[in-house]
Each structure stands twice: as C-alpha cells, then as structure tokens.
N, C-alpha and C positions, 0 to 999 in steps of 0.2 A: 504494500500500500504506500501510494507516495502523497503525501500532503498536499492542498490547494495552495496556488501563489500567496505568497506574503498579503498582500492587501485585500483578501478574503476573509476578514473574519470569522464569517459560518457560510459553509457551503454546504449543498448537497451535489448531488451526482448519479443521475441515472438513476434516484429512487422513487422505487414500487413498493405496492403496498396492496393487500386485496383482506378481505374479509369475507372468510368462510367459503372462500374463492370466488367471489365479486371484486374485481377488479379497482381499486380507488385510488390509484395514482399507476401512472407508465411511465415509468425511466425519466421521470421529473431532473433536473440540474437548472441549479442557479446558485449563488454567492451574491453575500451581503459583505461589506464594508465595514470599519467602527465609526461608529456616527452618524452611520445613514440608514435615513425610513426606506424599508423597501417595501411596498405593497400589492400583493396576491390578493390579483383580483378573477372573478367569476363568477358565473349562476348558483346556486344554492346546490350542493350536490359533487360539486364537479372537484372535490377534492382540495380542498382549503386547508378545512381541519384534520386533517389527515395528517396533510404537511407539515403544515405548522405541529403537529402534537410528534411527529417525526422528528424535525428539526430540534424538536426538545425535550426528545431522549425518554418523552412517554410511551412514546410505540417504536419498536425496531424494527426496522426497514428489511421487507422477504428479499429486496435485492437492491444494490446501492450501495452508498456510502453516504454519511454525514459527518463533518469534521467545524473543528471550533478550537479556532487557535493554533493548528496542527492537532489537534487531539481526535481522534477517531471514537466521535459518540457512539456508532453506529457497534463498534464490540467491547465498549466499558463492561465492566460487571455490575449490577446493579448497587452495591455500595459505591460505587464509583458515579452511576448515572445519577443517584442520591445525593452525592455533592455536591454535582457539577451541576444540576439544578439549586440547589441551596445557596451555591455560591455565588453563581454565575448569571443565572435564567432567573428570569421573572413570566409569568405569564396570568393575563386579562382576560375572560373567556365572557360570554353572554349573561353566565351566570354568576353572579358574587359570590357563591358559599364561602360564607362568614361562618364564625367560629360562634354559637346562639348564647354560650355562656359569656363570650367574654364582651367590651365594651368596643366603640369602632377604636378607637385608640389602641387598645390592649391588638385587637385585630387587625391594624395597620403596622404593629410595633412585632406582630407574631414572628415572621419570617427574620426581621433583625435580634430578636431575641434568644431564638432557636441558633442563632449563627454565634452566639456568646456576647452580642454586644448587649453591656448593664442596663438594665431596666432604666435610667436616666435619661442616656442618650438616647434607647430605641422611642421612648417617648418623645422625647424630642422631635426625632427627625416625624415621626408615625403624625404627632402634630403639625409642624407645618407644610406637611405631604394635604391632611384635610382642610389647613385654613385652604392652600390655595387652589383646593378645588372645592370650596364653597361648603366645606360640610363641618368647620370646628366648632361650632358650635353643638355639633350632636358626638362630639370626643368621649363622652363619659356615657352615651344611652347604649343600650343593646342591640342587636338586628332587627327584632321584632318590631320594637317602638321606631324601629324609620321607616323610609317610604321606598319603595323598588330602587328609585336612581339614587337615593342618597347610601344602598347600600353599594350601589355599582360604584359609586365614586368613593367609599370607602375601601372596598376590593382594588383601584385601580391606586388610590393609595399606599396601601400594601406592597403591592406591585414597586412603584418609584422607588419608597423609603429606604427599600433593600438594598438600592442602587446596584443594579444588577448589570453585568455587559450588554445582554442582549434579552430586550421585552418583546415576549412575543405576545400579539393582541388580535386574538381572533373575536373580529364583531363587537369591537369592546364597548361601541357607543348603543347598540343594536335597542337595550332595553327605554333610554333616554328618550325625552320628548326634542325636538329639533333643536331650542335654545341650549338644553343642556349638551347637546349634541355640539354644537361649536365650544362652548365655552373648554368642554372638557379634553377634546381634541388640537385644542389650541396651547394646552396645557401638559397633554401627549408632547406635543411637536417641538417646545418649548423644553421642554425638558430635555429630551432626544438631542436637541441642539447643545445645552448649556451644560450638560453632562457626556458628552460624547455616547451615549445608550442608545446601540443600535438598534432598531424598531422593523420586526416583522411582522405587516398589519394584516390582515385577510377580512376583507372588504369585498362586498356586491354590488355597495353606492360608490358609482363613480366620485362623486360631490369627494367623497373624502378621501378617493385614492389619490384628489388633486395634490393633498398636502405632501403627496412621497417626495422623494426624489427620484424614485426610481421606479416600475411596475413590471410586475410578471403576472399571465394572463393565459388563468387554466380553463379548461374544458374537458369535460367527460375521464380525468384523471392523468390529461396531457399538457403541456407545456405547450401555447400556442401564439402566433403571431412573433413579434421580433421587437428587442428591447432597444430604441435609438441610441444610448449612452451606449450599450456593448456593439451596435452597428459603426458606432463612432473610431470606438478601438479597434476593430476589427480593420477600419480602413486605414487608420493611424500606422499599425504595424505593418500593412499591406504598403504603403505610400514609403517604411522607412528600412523596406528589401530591395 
C-alpha cells in the first residue's frame, strides 16, 4: 500500500461498499485537503452516507482504501479506529443523539472530556462552541427540555469543541428551519476557515454545496461528472511535460 500525495489529507480510492449485497458505493476516489470544505453532493440514496461513514472508519470499505494523514483507516484495528475517531474525527449526522442525562454543556464538553481534557476547560471550550451558535443560554437544561434545532446545534457543538482535523457533516442542517439553516452553516464554514478543520459535507441542496470549495457529485453509488479544480491540475501538469 502506498500513501496519497502529501497534500491529501483524507482520501479515499476506488471505495465500494454494498449491503447485504446491494450495491452502495463503486470504486468511489477522491481527496480532501487541510482546510478545505469539500462537498458530496447527490439525490437521497445514491451513496452519501455510506461515504462519508467510510471515510470515518464507521464502516470498512468490501474494497478500496481510505487513508488520513498516511495512515490506512481502511485496516486499523478497531482500538485503533477508536482513536482515530476520538482524536481526530468529528462527525454531525441528521440526528443529535445527545446524551438524555447529561446537560447541552456536559454534552458538548463529552467528547473533550472522554479525550482527558479537565472538566474546566472542556466547559469552556463546550461553552463558547453554544454561545456562538445561539444556544448558551440552554448550557445547563437537558435534551428533552429543548426544541429539535436547539438540540442539533448543540450536537454540532460537540462536534467543533473537540477540535477535530476532519468534521464530517452529513445533512447537518437537514432538521433546521431555513434561518437556522444559514446562521449555522455560516458558522460551519467559519470555523472550517479559522481553525484549518477540514469539512466533509454531504448535501442534496445545492444552496449549501455553494459554500464548499470544492464538490464531488455521486449517483447511484458512483463518482460522476468532473471536479474543475482537479480539471485545472490535470492541465497544469499536462502544460508542465
């Protein structure tokens, strides 16, 4: 196995994926950056979250390879996929599940906590993850007592606080009414920027694959159309034989 170029941060390569022998992804490839949105976009179905839960070492790949930093996710051992999600990986899915005992605070500060940083700081940070997404004011109530999107933005807090290399965000605004929808995606992308946190989004609405940098654009479990930036190198290198 030989590693993706230096300036790949996480890549995949030729990964497939089927379920129960249904087919949900063909020989998929592509590489992401540090610091840059890249977003996977497509129809509902056509292999999003597949990838995405690929790429982060939730599912292993029937064929392919996955790599992150040089490191081969793709044949870690599960103590090992274990960390390198704890450490490394953050991930935002449709659904919050929040932890029902503890507070959005305690539940924003979990993942920093679990990592050995003192209950001081992970508050900290787990705070002003919810001021600036509009929710510290519900820092001390439980999941129950909030409302669908306040617990999404508290889940997508969690997420940041860890400060993870690479957030992966499938559908993360999906449950939001439209206003919360920019504000919180604005706050995604912002972050992604000011923290070098490279952002792998999988998205249906165009509207918010605008913010990538970059797009890759599945169908039926394939890899389809052609990425400009990588059209760009492709001529780059061609133009410098």
């Amino acid at each position: 196995m030989v590693a993706p170029p230096d300036d790949d941060m996480l890549a995949a390569r030729t990964v497939s994926y089927a379920y129960g022998g249904s087919p949900a992804l063909l020989g998929v490839s592509l590489g992401a950056r540090e610091g840059e949105i890249l977003a996977v976009t497509g129809p509902r179905g056509c292999g999003k979250t597949t990838l995405l839960t690929c790429l982060a070492g939730h599912l292993v790949p029937d064929g392919g390879e996955v790599w992150f930093k040089g490191v081969p996710v793709h044949s870690l051992p599960p103590l090992g996929l274990e960390r390198l999600r704890r450490d490394h990986f953050g991930w935002i899915g449709t659904e919050p599940h929040l932890i029902p005992e503890l507070t959005a605070w305690e539940n924003a500060a979990l993942a920093l906590m679990l990592r050995g940083t003192g209950r001081r700081a992970a508050k900290s940070a787990a705070c002003e993850w919810l001021d600036r997404l509009d929710v510290g004011e519900c820092a001390r109530v439980r999941p129950a007592a909030l409302l669908q999107s306040q617990r999404q933005r508290v889940a997508i807090a969690r997420a940041l606080a860890a400060g993870p290399s690479v957030l992966f965000a499938d559908e993360p605004t999906a449950p939001l009414h439209q206003a919360d929808r920019a504000q919180v995606l604005r706050t995604l992308t912002s972050a992604a920027r000011s923290h070098d946190i490279t952002v792998v989004l999988a998205t249906h609405d165009q509207e918010v694959a605008t913010l990538a940098d970059r797009t890759v654009a599945l169908l039926d479990g394939r890899r389809v159309g052609s990425d400009p930036s990588e059209a760009e190198g492709r001529a780059a290198c061609s133009a410098s034989v």
